[in-house]
C-alpha positions in Angstrom: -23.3 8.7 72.3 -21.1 8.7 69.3 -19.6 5.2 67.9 -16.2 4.2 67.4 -16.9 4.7 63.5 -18.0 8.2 64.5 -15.4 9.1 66.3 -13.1 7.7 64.0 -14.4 9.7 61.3 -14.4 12.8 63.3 -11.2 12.9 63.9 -9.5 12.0 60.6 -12.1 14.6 58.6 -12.4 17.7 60.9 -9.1 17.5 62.7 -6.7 14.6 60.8 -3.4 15.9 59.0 -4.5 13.9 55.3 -5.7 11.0 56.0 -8.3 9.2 53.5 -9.7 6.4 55.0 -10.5 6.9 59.3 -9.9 2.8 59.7 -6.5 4.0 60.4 -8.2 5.9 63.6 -10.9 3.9 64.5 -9.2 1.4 67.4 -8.5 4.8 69.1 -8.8 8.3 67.3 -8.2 10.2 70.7 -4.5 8.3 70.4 -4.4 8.7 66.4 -4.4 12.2 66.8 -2.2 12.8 69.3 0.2 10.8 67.4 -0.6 12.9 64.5 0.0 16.0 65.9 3.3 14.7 67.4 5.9 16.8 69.5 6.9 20.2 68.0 9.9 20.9 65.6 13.4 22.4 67.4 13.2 26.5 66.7 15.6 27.4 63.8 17.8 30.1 63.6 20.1 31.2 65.7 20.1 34.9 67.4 16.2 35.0 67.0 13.7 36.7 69.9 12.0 34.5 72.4 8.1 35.2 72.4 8.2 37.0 74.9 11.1 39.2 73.9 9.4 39.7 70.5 6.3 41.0 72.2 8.1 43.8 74.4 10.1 44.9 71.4 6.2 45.3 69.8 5.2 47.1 72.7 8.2 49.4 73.2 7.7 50.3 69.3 3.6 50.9 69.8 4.8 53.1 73.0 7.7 54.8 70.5 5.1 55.4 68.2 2.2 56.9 70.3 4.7 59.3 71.8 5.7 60.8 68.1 2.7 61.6 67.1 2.5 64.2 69.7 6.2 64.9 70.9 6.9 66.2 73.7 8.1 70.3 73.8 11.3 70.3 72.5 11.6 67.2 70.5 10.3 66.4 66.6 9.0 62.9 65.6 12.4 61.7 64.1 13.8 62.2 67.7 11.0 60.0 69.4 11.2 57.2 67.3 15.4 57.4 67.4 14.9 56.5 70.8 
């Protein structure tokens, strides 16, 4: 089993946001990095797509696009992607 000291080192080195010495992280460097890591930022922008609503719009576009490069009878490309 890994020491204190290894631990320590671990997590300032493979997963620590810039720090240079681990004694900062050795009493606990589970807790040091969750305190590094922190909760996240509030979004910014206004008027902006959730995650979810992002990824339909992808889809619906992919679908758009599959369906243009063979049209159905009666319609060109330019119509198919118009929606």
């Amino acid at each position: 089993m890994a020491s204190s000291a290894a631990h320590a080192a671990i997590a300032v080195h493979r997963f620590g946001l810039g720090e240079s010495s681990f004694d900062v992280a050795q009493p606990d460097p589970q807790a040091w990095l969750i305190a590094q890591i922190g909760p996240a930022d509030e979004p910014r922008g206004t008027g902006l797509l959730s995650t979810t609503q992002a990824l339909a719009h992808i889809k619906a576009e992919a679908e758009k696009r599959r369906l243009a490069r063979n049209p159905p009878p009666g319609m060109t490309a330019e119509q198919v992607l118009a929606g």
